[in-house]
PyMOL CGO cylinders between C-alpha atoms (Angstrom):
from pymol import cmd
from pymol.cgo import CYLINDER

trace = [
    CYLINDER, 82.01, 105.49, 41.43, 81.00, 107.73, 44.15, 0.3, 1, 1, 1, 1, 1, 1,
    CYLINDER, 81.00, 107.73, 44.15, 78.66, 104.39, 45.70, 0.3, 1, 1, 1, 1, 1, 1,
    CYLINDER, 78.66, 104.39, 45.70, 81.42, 102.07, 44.91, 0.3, 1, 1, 1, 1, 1, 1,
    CYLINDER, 81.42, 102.07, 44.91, 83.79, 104.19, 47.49, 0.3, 1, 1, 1, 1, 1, 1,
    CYLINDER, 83.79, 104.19, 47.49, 80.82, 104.74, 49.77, 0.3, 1, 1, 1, 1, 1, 1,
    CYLINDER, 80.82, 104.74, 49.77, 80.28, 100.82, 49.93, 0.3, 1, 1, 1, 1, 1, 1,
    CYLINDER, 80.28, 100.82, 49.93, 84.00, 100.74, 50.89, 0.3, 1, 1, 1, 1, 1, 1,
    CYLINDER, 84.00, 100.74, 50.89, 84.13, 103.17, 53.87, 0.3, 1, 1, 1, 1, 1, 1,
    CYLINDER, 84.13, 103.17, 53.87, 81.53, 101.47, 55.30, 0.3, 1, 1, 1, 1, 1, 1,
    CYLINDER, 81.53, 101.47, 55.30, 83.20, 98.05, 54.75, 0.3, 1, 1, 1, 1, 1, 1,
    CYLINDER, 83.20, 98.05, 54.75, 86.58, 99.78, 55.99, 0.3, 1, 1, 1, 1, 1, 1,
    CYLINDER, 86.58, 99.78, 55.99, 84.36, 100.98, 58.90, 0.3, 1, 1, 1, 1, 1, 1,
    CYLINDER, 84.36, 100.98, 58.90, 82.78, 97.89, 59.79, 0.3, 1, 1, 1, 1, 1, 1,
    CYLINDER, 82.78, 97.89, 59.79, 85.70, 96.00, 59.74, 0.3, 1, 1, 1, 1, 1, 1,
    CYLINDER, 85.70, 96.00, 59.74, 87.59, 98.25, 62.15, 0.3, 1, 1, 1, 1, 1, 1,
    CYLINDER, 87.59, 98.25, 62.15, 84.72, 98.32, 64.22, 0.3, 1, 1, 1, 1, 1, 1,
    CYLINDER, 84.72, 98.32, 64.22, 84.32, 94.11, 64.76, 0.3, 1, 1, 1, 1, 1, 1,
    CYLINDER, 84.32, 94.11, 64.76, 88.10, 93.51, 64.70, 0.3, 1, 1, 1, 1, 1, 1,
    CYLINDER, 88.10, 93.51, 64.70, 88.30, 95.82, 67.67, 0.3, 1, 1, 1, 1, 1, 1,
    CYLINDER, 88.30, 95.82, 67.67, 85.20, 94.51, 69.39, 0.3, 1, 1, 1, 1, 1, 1,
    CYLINDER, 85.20, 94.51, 69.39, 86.84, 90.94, 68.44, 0.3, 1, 1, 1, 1, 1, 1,
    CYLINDER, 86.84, 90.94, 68.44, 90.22, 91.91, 70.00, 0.3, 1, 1, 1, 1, 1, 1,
    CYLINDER, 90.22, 91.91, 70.00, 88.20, 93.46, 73.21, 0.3, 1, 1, 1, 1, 1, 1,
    CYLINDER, 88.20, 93.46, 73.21, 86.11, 90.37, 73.32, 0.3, 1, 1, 1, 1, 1, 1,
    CYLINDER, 86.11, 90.37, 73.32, 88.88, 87.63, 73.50, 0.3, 1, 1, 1, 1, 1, 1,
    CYLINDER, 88.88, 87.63, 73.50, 90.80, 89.79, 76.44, 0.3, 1, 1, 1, 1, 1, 1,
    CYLINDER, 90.80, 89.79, 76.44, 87.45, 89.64, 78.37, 0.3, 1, 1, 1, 1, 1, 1,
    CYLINDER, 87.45, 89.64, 78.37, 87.21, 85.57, 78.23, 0.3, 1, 1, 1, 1, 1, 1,
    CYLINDER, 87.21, 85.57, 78.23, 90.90, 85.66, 79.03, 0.3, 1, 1, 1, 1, 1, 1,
    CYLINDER, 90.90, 85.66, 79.03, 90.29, 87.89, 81.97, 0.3, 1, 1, 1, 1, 1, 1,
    CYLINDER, 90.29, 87.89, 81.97, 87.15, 85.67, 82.75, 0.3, 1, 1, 1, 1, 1, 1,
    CYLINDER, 87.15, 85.67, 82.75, 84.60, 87.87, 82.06, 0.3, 1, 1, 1, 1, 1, 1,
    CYLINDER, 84.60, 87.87, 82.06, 82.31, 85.70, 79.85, 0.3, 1, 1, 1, 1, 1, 1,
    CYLINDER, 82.31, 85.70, 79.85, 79.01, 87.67, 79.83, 0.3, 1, 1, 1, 1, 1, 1,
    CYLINDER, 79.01, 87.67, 79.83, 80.53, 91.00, 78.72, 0.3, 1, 1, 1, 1, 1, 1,
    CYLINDER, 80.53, 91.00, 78.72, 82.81, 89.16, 76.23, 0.3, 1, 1, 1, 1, 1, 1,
    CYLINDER, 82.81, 89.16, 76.23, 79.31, 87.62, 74.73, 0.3, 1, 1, 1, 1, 1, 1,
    CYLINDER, 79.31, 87.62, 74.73, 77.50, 90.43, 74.98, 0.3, 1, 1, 1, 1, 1, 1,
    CYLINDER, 77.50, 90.43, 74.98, 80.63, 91.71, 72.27, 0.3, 1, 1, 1, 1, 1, 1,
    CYLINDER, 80.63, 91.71, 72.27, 80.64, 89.05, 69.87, 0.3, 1, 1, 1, 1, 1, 1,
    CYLINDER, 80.64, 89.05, 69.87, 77.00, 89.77, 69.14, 0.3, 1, 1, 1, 1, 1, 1,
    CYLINDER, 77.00, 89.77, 69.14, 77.88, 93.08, 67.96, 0.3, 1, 1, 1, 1, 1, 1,
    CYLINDER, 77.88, 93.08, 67.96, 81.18, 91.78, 66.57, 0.3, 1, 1, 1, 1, 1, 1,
    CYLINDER, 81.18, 91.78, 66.57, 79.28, 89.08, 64.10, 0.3, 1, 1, 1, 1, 1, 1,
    CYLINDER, 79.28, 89.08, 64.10, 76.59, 91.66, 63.44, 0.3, 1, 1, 1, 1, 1, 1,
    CYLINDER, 76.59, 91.66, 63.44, 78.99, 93.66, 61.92, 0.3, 1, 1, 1, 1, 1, 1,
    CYLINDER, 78.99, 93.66, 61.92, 80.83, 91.29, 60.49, 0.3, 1, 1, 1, 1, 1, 1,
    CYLINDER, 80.83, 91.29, 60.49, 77.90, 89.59, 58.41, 0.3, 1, 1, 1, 1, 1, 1,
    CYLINDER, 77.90, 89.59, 58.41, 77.16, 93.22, 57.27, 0.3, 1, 1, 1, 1, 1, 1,
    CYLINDER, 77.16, 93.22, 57.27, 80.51, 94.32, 55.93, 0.3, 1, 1, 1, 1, 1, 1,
    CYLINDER, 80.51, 94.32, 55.93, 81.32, 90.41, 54.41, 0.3, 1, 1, 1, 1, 1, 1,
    CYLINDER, 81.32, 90.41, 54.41, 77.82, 90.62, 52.60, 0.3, 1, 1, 1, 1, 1, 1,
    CYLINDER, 77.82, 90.62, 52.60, 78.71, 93.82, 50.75, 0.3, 1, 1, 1, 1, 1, 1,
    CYLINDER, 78.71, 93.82, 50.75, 82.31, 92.34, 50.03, 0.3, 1, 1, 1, 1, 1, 1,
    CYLINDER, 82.31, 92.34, 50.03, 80.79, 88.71, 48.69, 0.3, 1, 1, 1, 1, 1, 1,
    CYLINDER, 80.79, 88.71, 48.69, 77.81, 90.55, 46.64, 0.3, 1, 1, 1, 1, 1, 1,
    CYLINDER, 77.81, 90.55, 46.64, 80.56, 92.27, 44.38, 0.3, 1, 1, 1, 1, 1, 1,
    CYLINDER, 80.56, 92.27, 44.38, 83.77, 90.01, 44.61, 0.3, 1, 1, 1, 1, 1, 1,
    CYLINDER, 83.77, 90.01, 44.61, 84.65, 91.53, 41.33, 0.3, 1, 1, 1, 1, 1, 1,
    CYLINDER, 84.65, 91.53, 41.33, 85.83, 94.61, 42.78, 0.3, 1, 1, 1, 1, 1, 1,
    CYLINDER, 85.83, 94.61, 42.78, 89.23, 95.20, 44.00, 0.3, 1, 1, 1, 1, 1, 1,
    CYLINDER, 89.23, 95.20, 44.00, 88.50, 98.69, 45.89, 0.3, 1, 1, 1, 1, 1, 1,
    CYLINDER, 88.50, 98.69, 45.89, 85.91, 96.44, 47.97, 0.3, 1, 1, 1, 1, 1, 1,
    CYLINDER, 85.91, 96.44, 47.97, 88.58, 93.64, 48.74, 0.3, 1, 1, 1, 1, 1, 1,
    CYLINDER, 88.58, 93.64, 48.74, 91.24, 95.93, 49.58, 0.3, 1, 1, 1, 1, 1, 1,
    CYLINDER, 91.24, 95.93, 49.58, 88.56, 98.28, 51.94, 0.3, 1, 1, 1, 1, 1, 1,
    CYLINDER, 88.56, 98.28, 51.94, 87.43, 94.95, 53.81, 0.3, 1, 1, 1, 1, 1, 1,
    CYLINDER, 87.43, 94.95, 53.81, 91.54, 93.50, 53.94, 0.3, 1, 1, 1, 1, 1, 1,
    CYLINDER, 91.54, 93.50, 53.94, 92.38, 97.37, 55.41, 0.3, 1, 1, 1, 1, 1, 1,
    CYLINDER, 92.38, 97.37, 55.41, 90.21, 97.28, 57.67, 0.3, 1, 1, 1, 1, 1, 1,
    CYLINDER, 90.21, 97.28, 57.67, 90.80, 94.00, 59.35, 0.3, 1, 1, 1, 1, 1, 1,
    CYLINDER, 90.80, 94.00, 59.35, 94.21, 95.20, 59.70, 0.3, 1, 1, 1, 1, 1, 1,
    CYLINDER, 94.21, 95.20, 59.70, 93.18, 98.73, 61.13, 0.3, 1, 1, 1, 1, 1, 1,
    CYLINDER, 93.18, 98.73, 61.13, 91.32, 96.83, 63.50, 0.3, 1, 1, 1, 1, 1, 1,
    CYLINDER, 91.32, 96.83, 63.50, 93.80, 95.20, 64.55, 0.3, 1, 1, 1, 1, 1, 1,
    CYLINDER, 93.80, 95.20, 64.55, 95.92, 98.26, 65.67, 0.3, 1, 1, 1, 1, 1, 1,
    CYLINDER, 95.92, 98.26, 65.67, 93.20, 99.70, 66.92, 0.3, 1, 1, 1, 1, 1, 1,
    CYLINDER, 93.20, 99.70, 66.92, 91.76, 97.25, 69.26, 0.3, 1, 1, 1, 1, 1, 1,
    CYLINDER, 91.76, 97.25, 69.26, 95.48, 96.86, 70.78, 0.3, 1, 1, 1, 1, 1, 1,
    CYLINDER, 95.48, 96.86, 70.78, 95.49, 100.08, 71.49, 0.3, 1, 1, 1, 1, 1, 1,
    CYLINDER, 95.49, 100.08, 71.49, 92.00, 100.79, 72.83, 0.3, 1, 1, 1, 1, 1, 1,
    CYLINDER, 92.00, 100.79, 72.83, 92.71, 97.33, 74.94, 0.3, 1, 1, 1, 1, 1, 1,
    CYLINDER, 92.71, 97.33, 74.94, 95.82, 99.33, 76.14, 0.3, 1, 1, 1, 1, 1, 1,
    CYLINDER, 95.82, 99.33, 76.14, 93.59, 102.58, 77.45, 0.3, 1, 1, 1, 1, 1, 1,
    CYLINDER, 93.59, 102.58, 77.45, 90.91, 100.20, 79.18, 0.3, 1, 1, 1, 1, 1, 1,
    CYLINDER, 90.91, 100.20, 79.18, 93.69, 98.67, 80.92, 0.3, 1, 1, 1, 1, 1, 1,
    CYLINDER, 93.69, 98.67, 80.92, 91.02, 96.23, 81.91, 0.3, 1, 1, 1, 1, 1, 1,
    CYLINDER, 91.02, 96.23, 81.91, 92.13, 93.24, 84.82, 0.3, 1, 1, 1, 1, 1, 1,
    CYLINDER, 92.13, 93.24, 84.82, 95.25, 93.08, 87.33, 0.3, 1, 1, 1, 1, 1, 1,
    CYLINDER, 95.25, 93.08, 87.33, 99.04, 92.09, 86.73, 0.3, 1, 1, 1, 1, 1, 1,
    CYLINDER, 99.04, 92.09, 86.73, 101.42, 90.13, 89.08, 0.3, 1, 1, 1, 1, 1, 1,
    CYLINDER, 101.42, 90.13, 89.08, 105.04, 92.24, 88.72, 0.3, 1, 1, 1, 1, 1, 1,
    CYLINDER, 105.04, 92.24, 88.72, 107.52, 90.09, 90.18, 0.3, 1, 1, 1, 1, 1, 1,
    CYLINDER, 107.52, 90.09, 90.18, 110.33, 92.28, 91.37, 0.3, 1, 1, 1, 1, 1, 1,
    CYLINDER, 110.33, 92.28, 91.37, 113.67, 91.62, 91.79, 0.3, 1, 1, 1, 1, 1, 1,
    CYLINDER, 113.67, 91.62, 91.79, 115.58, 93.61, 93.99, 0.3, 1, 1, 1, 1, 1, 1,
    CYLINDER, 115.58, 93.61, 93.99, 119.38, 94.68, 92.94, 0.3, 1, 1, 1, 1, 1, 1,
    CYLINDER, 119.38, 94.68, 92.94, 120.73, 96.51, 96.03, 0.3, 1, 1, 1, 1, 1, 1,
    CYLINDER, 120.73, 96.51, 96.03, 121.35, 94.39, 99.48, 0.3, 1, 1, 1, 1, 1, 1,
    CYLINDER, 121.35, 94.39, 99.48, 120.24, 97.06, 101.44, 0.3, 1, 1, 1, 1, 1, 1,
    CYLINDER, 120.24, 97.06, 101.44, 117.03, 97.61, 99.22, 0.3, 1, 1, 1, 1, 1, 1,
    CYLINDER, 117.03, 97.61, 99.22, 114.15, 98.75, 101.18, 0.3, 1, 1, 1, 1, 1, 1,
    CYLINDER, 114.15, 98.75, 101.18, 111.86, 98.96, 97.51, 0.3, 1, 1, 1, 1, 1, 1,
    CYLINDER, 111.86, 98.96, 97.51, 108.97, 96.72, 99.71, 0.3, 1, 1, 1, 1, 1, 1,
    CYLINDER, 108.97, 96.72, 99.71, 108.45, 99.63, 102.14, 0.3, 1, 1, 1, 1, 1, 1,
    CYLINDER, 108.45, 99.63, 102.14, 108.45, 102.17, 100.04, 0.3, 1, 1, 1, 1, 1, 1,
    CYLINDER, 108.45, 102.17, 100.04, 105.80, 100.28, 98.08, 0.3, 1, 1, 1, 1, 1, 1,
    CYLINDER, 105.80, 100.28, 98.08, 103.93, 99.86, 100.93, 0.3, 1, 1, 1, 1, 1, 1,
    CYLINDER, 103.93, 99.86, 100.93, 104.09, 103.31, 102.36, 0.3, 1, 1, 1, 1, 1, 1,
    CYLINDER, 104.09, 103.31, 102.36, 102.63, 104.37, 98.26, 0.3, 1, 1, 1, 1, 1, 1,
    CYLINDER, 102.63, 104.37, 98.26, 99.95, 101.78, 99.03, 0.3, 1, 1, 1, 1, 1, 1,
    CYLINDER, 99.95, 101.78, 99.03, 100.74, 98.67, 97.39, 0.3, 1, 1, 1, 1, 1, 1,
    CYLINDER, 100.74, 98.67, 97.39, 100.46, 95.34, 98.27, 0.3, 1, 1, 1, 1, 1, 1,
    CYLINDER, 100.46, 95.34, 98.27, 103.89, 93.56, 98.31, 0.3, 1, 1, 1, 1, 1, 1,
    CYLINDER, 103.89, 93.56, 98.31, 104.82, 89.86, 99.40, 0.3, 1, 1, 1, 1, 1, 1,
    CYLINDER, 104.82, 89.86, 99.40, 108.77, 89.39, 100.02, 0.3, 1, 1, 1, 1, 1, 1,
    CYLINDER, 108.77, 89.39, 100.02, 110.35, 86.03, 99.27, 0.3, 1, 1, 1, 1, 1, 1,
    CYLINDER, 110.35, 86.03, 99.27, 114.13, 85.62, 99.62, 0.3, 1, 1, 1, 1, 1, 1,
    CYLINDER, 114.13, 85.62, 99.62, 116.22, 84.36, 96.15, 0.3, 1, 1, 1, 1, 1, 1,
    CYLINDER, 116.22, 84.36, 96.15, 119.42, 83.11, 95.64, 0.3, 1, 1, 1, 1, 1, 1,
    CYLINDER, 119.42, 83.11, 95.64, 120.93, 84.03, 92.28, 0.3, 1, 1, 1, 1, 1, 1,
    CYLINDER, 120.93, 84.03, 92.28, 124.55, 83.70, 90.91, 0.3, 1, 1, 1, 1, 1, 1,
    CYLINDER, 124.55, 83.70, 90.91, 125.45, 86.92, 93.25, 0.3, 1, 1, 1, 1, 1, 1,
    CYLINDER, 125.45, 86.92, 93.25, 123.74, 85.47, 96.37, 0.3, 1, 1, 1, 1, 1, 1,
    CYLINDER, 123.74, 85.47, 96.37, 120.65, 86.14, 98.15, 0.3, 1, 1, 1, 1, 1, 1,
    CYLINDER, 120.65, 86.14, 98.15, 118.19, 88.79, 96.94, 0.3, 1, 1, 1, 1, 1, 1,
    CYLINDER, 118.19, 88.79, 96.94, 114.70, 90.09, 97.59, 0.3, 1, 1, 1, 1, 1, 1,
    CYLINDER, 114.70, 90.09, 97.59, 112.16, 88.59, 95.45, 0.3, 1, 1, 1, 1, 1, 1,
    CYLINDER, 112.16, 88.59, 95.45, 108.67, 91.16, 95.60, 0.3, 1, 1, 1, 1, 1, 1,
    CYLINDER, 108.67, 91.16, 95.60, 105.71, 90.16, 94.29, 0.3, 1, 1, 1, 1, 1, 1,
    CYLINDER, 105.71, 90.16, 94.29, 103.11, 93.04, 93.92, 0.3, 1, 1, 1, 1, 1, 1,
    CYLINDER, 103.11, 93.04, 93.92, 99.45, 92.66, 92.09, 0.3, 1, 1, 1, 1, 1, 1,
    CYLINDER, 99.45, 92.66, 92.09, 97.62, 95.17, 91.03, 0.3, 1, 1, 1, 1, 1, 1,
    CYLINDER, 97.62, 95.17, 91.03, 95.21, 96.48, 88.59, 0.3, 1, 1, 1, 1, 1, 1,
    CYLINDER, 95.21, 96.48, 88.59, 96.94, 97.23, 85.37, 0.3, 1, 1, 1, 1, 1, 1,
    CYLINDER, 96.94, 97.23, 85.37, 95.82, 100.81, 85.48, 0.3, 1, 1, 1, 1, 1, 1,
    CYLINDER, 95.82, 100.81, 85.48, 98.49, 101.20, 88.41, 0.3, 1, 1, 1, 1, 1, 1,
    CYLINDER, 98.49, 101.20, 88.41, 101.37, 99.71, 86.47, 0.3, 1, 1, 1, 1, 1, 1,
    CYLINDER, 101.37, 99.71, 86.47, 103.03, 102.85, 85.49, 0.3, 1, 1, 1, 1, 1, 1,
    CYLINDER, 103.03, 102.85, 85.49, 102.47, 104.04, 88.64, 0.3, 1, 1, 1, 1, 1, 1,
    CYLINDER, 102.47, 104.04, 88.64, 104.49, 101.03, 90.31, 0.3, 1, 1, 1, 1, 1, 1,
    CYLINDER, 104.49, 101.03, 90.31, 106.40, 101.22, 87.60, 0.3, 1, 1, 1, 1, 1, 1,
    CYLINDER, 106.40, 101.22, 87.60, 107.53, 104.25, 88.54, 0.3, 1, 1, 1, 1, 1, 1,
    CYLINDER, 107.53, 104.25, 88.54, 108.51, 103.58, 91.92, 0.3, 1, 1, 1, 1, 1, 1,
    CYLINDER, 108.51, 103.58, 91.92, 110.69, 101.09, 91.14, 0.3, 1, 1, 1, 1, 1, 1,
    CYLINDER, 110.69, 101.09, 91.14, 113.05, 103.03, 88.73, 0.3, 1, 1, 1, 1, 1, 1,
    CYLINDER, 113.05, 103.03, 88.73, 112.98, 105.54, 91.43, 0.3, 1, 1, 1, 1, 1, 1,
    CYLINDER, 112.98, 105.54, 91.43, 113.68, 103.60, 94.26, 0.3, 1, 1, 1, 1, 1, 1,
    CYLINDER, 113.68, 103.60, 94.26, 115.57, 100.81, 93.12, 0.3, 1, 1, 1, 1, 1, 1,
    CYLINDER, 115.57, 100.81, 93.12, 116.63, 101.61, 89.19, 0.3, 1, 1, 1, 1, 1, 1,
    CYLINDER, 116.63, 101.61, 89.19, 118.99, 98.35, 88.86, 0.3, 1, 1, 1, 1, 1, 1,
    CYLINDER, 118.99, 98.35, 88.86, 116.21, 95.47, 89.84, 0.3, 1, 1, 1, 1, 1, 1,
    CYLINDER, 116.21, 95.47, 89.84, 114.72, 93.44, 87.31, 0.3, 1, 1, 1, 1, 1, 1,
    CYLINDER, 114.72, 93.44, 87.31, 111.07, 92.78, 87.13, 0.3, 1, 1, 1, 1, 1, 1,
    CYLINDER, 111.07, 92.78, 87.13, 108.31, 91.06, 84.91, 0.3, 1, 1, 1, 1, 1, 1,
    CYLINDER, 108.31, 91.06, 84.91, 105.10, 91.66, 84.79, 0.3, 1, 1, 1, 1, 1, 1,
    CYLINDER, 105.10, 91.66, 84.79, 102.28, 88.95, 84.41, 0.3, 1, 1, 1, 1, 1, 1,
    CYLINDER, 102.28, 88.95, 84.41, 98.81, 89.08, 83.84, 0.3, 1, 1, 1, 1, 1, 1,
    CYLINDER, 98.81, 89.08, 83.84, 96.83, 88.10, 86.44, 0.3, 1, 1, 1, 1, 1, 1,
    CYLINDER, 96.83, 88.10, 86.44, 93.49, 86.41, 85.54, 0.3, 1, 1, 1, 1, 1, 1,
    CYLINDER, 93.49, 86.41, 85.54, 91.67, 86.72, 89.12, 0.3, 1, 1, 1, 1, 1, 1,
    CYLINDER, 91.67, 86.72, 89.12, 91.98, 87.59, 92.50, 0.3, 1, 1, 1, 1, 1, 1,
    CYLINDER, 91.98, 87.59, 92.50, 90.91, 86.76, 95.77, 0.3, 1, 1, 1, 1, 1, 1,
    CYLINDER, 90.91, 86.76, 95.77, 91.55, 89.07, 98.97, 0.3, 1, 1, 1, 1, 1, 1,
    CYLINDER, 91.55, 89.07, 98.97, 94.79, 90.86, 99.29, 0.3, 1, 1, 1, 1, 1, 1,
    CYLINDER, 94.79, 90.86, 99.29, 95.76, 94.35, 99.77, 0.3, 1, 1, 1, 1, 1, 1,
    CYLINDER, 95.76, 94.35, 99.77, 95.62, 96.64, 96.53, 0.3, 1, 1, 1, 1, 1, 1,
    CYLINDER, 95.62, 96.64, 96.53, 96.62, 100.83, 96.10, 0.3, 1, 1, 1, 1, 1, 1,
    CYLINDER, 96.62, 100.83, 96.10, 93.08, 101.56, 96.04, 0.3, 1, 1, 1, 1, 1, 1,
    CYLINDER, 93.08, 101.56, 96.04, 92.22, 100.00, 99.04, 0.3, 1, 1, 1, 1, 1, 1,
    CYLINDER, 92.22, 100.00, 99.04, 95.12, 101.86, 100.93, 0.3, 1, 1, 1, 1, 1, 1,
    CYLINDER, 95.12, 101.86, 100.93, 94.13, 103.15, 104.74, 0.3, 1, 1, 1, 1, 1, 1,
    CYLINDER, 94.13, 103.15, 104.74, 90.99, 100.39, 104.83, 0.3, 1, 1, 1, 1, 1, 1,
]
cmd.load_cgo(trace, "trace")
């Protein structure tokens, strides 16, 4: 019994460990970063063959099944979140600008971030329309500055899958 539950932490293990690496690697080719996303899925089916042997070799057991099912889910969760910590690439936050008077670009600006201004019309007339990238590590940050500055405007947020040029919060003073 005590190798049967053995056997199953490691499948648990290994499946946690290539669904995360799986997760990881599918954000990287998203974000265009092909080489480090391949250099992942080697690892990824490594693991995988390892913990799907162990599972096929004794289909009969149920402890098995349910270790290898667990741990695709578990992976799951946990690549999400380990995706979230990385915070790996850049995001386009289109901001919408509530007050008439709003002066949210220069503020943004003076914190260091890079901010196009178009002008929008909406059902209540004309409004400033601010697009800011940056790298998604500096989202709360910009986040941030918008509730403080101007708590009323809407904004989205879009990932951004490359960039060329621009001015960004770490480049700020250069």
């Amino acid at each position: 019994m005590l190798q049967v539950l053995l056997a199953s932490f490691f499948i648990f293990a290994a499946r946690v460990t290539d669904v995360t690496l799986g997760t990881l690697r599918v954000l990287l080719i998203v974000r265009g970063r092909k080489y480090q996303a391949a250099a992942l899925g080697f690892f990824e089916v490594t693991i995988f063959l390892g913990a799907l042997t162990m599972v096929v070799r004794d289909m009969d057991n149920p402890i098995k099944v349910v270790a290898y099912a667990l741990g695709f889910a578990t992976g799951n969760i946990l690549g999400s979140v380990v995706e979230e910590r990385l915070a790996l690439g850049y995001v386009t936050a289109q901001i919408i600008c509530m007050r008439p008077d709003a002066s949210l670009d220069s503020i943004l600006r003076e914190e260091g971030f890079g901010v196009t201004v178009l002008q929008g019309q909406g059902r209540e007339g004309s409004r400033k329309v601010l697009l800011v990238t940056v790298a998604r590590k500096s989202l709360a940050t910009l986040h941030t500055a918008i509730e403080t500055h101007d708590p009323e405007a809407f904004f989205t947020v879009m990932e951004t899958r490359s960039i060329y040029g621009g001015v960004f919060q770490s480049r700020k003073g250069k």
